[in-house]
RODO-2510 file (C-alpha; in nm, 4 decimals, decimal comma):
residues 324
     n   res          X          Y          Z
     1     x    -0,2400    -1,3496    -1,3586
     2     x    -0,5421    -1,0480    -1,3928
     3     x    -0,7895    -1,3195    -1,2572
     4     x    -0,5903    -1,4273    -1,0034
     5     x    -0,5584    -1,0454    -0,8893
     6     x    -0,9185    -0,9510    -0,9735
     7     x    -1,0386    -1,2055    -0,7094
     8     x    -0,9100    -1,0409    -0,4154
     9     x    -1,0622    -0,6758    -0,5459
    10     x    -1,3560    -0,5728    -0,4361
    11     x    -1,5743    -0,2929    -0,5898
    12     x    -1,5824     0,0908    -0,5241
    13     x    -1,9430     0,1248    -0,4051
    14     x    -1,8320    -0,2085    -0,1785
    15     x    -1,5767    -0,0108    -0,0071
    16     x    -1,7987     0,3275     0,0170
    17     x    -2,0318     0,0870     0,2529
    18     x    -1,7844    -0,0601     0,4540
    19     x    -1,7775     0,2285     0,7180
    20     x    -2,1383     0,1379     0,7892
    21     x    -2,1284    -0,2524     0,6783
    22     x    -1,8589    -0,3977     0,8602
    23     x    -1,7737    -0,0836     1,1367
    24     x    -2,0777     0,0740     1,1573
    25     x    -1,8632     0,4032     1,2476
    26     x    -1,8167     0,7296     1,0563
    27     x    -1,6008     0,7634     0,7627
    28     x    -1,3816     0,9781     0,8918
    29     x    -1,3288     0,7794     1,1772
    30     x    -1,2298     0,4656     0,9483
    31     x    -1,0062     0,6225     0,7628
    32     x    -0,8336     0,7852     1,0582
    33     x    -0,8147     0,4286     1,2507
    34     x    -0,6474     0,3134     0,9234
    35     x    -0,4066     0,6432     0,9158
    36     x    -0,3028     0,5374     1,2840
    37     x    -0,2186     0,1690     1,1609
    38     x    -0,0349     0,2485     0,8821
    39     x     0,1985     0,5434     1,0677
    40     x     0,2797     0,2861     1,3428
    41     x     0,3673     0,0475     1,0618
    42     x     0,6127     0,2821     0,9481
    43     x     0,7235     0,4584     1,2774
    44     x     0,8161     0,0904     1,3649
    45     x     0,9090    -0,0501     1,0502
    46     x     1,1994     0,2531     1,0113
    47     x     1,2992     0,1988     1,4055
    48     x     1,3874    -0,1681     1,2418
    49     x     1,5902    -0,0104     0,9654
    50     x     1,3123    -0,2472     0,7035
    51     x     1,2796    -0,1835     0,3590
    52     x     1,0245    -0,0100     0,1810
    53     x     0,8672    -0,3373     0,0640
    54     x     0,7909    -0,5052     0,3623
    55     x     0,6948    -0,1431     0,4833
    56     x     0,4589    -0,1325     0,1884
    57     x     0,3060    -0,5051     0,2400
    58     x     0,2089    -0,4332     0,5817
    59     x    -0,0067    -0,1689     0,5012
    60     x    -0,1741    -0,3599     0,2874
    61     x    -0,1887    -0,6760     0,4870
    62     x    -0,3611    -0,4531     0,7403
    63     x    -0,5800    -0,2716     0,5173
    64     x    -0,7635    -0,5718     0,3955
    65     x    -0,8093    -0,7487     0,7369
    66     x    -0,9678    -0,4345     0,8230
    67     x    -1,1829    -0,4515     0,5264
    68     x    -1,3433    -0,7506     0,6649
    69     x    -1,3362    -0,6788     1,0640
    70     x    -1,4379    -0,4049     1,2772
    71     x    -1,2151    -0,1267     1,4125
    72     x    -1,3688    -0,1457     1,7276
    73     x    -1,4650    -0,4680     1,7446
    74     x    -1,4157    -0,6828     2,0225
    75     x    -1,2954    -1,0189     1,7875
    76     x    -1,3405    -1,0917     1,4003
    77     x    -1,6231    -1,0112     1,2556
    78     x    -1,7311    -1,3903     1,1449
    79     x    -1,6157    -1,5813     1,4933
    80     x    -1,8103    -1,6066     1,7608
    81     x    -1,7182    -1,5054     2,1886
    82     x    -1,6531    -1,8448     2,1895
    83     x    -1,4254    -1,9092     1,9054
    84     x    -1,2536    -1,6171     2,0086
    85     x    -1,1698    -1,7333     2,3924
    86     x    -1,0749    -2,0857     2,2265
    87     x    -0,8316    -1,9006     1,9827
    88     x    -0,6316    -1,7820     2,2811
    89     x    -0,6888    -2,0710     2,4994
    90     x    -0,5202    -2,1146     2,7975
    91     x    -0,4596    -1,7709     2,8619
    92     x    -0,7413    -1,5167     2,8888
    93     x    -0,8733    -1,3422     2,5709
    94     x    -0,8331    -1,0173     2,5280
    95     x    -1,0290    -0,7358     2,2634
    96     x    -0,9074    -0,7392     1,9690
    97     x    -0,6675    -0,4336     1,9439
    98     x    -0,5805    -0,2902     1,6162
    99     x    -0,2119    -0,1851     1,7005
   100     x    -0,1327    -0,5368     1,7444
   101     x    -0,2982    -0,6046     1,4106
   102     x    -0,0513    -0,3809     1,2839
   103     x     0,2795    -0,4941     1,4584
   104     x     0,1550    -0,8257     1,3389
   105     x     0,1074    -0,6993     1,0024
   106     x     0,4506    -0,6003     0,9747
   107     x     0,6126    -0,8858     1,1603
   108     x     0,4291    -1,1741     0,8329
   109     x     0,5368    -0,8716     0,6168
   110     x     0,8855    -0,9026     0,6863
   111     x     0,8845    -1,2636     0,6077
   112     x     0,6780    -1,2009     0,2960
   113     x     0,9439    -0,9305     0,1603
   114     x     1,2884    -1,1508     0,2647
   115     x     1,3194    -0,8776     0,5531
   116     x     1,2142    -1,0589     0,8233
   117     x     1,3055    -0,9634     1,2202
   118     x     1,3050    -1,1368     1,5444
   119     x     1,0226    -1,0950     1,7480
   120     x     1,1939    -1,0174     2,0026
   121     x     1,3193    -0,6986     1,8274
   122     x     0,9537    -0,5995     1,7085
   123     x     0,8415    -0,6305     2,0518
   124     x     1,1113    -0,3716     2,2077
   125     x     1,0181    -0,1186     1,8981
   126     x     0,6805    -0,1427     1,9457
   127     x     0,7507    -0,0180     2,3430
   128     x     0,9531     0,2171     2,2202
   129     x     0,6803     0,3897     1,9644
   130     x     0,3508     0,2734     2,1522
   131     x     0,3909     0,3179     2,5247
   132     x     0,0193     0,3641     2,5432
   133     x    -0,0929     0,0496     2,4806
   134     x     0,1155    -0,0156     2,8061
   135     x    -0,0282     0,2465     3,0151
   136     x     0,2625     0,4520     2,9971
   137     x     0,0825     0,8178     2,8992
   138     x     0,3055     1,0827     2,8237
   139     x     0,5175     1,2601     3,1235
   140     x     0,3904     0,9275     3,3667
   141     x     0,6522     0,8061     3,6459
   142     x     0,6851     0,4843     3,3678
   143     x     0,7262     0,6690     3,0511
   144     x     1,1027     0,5452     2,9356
   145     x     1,1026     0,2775     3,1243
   146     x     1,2191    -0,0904     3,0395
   147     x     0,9913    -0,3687     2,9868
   148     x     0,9897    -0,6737     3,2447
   149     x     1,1126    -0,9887     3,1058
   150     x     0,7347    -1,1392     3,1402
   151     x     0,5706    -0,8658     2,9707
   152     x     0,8045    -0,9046     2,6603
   153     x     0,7160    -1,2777     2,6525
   154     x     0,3449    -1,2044     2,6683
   155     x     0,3729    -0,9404     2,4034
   156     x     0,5638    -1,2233     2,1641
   157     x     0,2841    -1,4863     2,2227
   158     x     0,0035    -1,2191     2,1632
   159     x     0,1976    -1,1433     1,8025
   160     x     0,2445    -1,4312     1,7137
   161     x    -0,0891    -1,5153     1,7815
   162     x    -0,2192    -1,2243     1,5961
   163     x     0,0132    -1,3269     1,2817
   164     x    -0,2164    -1,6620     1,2721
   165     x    -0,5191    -1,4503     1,3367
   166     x    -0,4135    -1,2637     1,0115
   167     x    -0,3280    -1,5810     0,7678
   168     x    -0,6921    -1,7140     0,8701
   169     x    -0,8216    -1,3663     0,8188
   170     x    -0,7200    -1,3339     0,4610
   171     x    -0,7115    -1,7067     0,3583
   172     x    -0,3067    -1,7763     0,3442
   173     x    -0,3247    -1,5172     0,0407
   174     x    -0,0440    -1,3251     0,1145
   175     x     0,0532    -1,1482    -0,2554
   176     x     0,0547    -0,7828    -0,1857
   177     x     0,2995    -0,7128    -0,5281
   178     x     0,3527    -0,3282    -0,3934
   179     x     0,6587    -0,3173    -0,5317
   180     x     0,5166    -0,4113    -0,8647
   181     x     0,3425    -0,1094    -0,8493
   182     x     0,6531     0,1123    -0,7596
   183     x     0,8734    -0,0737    -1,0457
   184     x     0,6055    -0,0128    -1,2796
   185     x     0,5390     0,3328    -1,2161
   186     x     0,9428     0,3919    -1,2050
   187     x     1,0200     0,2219    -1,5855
   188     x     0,6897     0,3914    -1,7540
   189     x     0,8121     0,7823    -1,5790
   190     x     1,2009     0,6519    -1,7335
   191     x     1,0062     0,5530    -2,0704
   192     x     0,8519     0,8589    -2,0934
   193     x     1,1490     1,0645    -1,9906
   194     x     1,3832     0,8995    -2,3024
   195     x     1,1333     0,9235    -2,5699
   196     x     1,2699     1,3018    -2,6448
   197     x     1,6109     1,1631    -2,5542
   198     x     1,5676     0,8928    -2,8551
   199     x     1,4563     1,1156    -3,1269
   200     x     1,7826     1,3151    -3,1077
   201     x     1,9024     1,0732    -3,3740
   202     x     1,6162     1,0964    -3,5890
   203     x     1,4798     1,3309    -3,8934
   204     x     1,3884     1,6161    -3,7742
   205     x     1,0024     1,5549    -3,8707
   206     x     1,0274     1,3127    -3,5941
   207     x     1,1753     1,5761    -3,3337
   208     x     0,9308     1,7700    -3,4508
   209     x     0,6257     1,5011    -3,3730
   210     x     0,7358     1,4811    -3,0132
   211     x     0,8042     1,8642    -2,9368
   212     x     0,4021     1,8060    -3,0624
   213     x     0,3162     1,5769    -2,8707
   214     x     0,3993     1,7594    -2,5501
   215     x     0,6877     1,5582    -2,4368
   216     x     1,0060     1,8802    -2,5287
   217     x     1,2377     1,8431    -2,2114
   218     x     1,0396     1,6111    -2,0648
   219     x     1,2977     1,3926    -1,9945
   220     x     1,4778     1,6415    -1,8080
   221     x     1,1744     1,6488    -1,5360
   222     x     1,2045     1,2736    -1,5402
   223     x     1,4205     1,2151    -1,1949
   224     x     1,1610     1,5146    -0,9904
   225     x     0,8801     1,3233    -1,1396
   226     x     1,0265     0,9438    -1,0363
   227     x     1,0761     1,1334    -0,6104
   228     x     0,7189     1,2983    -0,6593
   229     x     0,5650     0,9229    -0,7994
   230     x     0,7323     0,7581    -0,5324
   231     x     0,5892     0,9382    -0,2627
   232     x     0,2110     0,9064    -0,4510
   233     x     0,2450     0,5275    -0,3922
   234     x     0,3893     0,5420    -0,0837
   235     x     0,1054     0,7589     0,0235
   236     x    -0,1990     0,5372    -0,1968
   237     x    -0,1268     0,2871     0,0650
   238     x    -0,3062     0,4752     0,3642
   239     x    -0,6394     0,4318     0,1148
   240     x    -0,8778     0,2108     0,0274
   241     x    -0,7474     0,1914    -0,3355
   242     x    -0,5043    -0,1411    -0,2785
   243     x    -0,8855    -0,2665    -0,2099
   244     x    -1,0657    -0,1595    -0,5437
   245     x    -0,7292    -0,1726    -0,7862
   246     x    -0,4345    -0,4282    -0,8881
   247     x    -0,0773    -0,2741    -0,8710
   248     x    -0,0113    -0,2098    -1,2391
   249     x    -0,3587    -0,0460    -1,2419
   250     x    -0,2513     0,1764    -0,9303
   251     x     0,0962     0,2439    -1,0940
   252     x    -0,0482     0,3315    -1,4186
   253     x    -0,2643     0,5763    -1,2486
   254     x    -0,0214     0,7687    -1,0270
   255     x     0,1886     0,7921    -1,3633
   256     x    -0,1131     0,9494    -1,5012
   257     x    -0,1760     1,1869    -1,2143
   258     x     0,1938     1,2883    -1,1708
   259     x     0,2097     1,3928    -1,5600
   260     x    -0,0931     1,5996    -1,4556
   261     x     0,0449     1,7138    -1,1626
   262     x     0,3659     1,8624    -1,3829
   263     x     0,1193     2,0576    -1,6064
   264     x     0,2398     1,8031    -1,9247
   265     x    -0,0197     1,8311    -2,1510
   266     x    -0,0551     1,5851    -2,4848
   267     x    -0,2695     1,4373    -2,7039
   268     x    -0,3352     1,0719    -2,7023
   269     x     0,0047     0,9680    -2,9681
   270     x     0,2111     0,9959    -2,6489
   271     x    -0,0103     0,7686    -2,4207
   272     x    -0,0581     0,4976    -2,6853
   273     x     0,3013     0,4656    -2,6227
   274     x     0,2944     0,4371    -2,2795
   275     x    -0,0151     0,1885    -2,3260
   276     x     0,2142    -0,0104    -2,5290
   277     x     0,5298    -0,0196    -2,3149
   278     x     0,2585    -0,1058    -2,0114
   279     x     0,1031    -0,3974    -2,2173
   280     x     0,4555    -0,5054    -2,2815
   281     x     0,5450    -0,5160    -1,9000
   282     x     0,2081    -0,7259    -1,8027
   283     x     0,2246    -0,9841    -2,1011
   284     x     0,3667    -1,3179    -1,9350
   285     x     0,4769    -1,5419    -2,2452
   286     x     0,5895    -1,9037    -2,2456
   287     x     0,9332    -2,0090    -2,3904
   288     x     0,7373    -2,0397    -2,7643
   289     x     0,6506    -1,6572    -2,6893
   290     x     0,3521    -1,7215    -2,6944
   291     x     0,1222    -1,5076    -2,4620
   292     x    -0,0116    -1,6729    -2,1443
   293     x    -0,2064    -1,3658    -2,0232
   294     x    -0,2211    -1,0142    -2,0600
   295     x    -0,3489    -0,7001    -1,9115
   296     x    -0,5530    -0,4358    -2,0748
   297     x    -0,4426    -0,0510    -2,0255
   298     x    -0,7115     0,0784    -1,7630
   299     x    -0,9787     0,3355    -1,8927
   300     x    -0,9186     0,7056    -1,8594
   301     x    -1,2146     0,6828    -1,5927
   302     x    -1,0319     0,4524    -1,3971
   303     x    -0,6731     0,6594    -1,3955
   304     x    -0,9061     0,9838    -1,3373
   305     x    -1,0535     0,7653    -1,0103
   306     x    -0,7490     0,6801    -0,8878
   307     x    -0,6104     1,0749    -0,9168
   308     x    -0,9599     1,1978    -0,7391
   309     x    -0,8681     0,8981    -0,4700
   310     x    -0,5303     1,0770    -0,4407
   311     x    -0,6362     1,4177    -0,4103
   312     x    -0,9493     1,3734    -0,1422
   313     x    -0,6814     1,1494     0,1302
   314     x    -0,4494     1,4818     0,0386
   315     x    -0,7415     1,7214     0,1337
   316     x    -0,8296     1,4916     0,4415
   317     x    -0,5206     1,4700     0,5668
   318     x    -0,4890     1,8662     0,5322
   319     x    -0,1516     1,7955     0,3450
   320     x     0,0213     1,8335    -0,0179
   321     x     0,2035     1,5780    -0,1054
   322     x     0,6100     1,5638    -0,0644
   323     x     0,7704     1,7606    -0,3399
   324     x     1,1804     1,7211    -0,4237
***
């Protein structure tokens, strides 16, 4: 449902002030902080042998709490000391420590996605990737050492506290739908990729129109395209822009920027048939057929947004994407 999604969006210029509004830190340092999250998310995620959807739901799970606390705050941003001490009554509170935010992330996560894991299990992979947060610092007498049988069953109380922290955080809404994106973005690339493939049966007018169109042999780029689109929504999930767009938006977009990417160049007869096939995948209809709701194809503005997004995290992170 587009409303449904829409309410949980919030505006660009929205997320632009957040370094100052809710962290009052720089930019740079924001985004890094989130970098940090989401790498631990997947250093532990892998170590757990989880899918790429519960991988991908984490990141976003901790992506919005952080849109509403503090980095480097000491407890959410809307409780009080107070609240906060209660919250962890009878043991002592403790700061509010965004590694755990993430292990938590990725412990709901796996019980959104059907991929869930003991806690037990999360616990001893988070020792093994994040000794720090234990005081072990690299080449100390501890470093490789094996956790005590009371500090794994503090660390499972403090996660599973943190994993009620988070469903209070974002209101019990838990629908991420990052795998809609990556579906989305994988059966408009394939759509594209046959449309050459299709006219081999047709007049030769009609070969003619797509060799026109820009789309000659595009099909045989489909299967680089589908590994370099994959890794442009794997990597959209270290930004803000699960924040500002939906997931057929965001999949839209990175088909839009990996066409550019290829140097494909066409006039707008090939996109209105990718706007169709994408109006087509977001049209729920009852059992009459008849339409329930709809999505309209995102502006050229937004899909040009979404590419710029892409390419500034790129130039941040002082890396190109993956390439097959």
């Amino acid at each position: 449902d587009p409303t449904t999604r829409a309410q949980r969006l919030l505006s660009k210029e929205a997320i632009q002030r957040m370094p100052s509004d809710i962290h009052n830190l720089p930019a740079d340092k924001v985004n890094h902080y989130r970098y940090l999250g989401c790498e631990l998310i997947a250093r532990i995620g892998e170590g757990l042998r989880m899918y790429q959807p519960a991988l991908s739901c984490a990141c976003v799970l901790f992506t919005r709490f952080y849109s509403r606390n503090g980095f480097d705050a000491q407890y959410p941003r809307e409780w009080g000391e107070k609240e906060w001490r209660d919250f962890w009554s009878p043991r002592n509170a403790s700061p509010l420590d965004k590694r755990v935010v993430a292990v938590a992330s990725l412990f709901l996560a796996g019980k959104i996605e059907d991929n869930p894991k003991k806690v037990g299990d999360v616990v001893k992979q988070f020792y093994a990737c994040c000794q720090d947060y234990f005081g072990h610092h690299q080449g100390s007498q501890h470093q490789g050492s094996q956790m005590s049988v009371d500090q794994q069953n503090a660390l499972k109380r403090t996660i599973l506290l943190y994993e009620q922290l988070l469903l209070q955080e974002l209101e019990f809404d838990m629908i991420v739908e990052a795998p809609v994106a990556l579906n989305q973005m994988a059966l408009l690339l394939k759509y594209i990729g046959r449309i050459e493939h299709r006219c081999d049966d047709e007049p030769s007018d009609a070969i003619q129109q797509m060799v026109d169109l820009g789309v000659e042999d595009l099909h045989r780029e489909t299967i680089d395209m589908l590994s370099v689109a994959k890794e442009f929504v794997k990597d959209s999930l270290l930004t803000t822009l699960w924040l500002q767009y939906d997931a057929p938006t965001i999949a839209i977009g990175i088909v839009w920027m990996t066409l550019k990417w290829y140097g494909f160049q066409f006039d707008k007869g090939l996109w209105e048939r990718v706007e169709k096939q994408y109006k087509e995948l977001n049209t729920k209809r009852d059992h009459n057929k008849q339409v329930l709701h709809s999505m309209d194809v995102p502006s050229i503005a937004t899909m040009e947004d979404i590419g710029e997004q892409m390419v500034s995290y790129y130039i941040e992170r002082k890396r190109p994407p993956t390439l097959p």
